[in-house]
VOPAGU-2260 file (C-alpha; in pm, 1 decimal, decimal comma):
REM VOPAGU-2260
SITE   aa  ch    i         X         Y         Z
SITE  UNK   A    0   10230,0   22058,7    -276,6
SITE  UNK   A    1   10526,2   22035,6     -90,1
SITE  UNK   A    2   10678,4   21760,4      65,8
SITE  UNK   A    3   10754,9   21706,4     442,8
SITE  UNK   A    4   11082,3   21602,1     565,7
SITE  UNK   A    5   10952,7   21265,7     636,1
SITE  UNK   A    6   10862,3   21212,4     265,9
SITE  UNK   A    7   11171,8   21282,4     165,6
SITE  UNK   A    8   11443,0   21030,7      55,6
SITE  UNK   A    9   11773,8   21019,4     217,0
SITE  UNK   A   10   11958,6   21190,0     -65,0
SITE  UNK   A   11   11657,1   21486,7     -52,5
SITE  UNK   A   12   11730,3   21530,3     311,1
SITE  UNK   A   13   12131,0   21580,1     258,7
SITE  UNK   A   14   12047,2   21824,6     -66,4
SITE  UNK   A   15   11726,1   22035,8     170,2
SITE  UNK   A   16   11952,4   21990,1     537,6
SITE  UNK   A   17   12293,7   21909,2     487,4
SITE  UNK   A   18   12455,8   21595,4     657,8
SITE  UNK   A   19   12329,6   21473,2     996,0
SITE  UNK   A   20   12545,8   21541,3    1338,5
SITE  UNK   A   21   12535,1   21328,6    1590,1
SITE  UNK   A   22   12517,8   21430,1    1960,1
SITE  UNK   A   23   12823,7   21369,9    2078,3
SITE  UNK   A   24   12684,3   21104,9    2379,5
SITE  UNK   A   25   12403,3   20981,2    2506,1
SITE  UNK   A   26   12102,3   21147,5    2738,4
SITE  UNK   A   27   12153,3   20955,4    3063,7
SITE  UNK   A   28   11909,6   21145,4    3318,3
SITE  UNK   A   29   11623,6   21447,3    3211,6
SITE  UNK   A   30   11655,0   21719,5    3453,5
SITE  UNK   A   31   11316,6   21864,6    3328,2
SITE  UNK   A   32   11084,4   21945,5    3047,0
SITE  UNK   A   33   10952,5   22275,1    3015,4
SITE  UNK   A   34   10624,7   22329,4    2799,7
SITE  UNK   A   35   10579,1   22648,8    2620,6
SITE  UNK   A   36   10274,0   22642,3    2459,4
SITE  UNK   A   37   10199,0   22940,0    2305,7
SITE  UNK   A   38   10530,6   22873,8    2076,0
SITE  UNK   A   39   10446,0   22502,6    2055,6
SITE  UNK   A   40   10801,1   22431,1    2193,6
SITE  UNK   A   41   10889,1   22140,8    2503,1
SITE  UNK   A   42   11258,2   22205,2    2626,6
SITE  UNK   A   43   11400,8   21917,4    2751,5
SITE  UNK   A   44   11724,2   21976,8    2999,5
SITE  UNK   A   45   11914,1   21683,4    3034,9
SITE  UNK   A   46   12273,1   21492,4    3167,3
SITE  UNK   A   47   12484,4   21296,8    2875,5
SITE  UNK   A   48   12670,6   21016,4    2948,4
SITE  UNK   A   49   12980,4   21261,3    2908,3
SITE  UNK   A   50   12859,6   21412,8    3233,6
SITE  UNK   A   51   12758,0   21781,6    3038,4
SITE  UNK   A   52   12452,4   21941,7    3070,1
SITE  UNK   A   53   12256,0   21976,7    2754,0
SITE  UNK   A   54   11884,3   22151,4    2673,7
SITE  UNK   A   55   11715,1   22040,1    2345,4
SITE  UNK   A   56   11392,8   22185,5    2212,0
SITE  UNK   A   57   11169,5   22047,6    2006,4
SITE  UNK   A   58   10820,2   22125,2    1887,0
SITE  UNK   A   59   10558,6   21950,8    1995,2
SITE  UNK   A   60   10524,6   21742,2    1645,8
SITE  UNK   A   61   10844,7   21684,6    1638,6
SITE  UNK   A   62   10817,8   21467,7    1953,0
SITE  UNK   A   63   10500,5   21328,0    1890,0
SITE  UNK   A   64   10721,5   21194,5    1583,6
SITE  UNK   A   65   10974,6   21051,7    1748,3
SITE  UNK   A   66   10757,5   20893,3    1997,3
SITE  UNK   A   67   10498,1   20732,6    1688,7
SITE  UNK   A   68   10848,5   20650,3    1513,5
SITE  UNK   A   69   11004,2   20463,3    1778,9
SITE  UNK   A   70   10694,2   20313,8    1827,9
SITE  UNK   A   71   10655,0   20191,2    1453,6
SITE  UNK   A   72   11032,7   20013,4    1461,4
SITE  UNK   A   73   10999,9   19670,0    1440,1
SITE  UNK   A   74   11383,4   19580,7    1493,7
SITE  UNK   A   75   11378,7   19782,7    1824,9
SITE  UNK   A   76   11605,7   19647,6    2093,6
SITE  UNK   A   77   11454,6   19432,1    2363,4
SITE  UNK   A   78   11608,2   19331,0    2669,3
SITE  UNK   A   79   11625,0   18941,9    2771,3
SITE  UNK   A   80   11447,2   18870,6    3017,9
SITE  UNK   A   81   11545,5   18762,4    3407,5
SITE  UNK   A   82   11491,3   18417,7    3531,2
């Protein structure tokens, strides 16, 4: 049975994938999210901090990932609180 990429070790990623590449700056504002659902794709347009216009699309599983991953990290940043 094969694996799925979030079984896989770090070193079985890089072998499968190839390196990771960063985006070259941070999303700063969503424009909008367009669902297709008949391709199970969500297209997110967006502003970087670089002030370009990007669109990323993911499948559907793919964000429900990153939202139940970001979810799961326990040494997610929190911000201090106001007095």
């Amino acid at each position: 049975m094969a694996r799925t990429p979030l079984e896989m070790s770090p070193e079985e990623l890089d072998v499968m994938y190839g390196k990771p590449k960063n985006l070259s700056a941070a999303l700063t504002t969503v424009l909008s999210v367009t669902f297709n659902e008949n391709h199970d794709r969500i297209t997110v347009e967006a502003v970087t901090e670089k002030d370009e216009r990007v669109s990323i699309t993911l499948t559907q599983l793919a964000l429900r990932d990153i939202v139940r991953l970001s979810g799961e990290s326990s040494d997610a940043p929190t911000r201090p609180r106001a007095n």
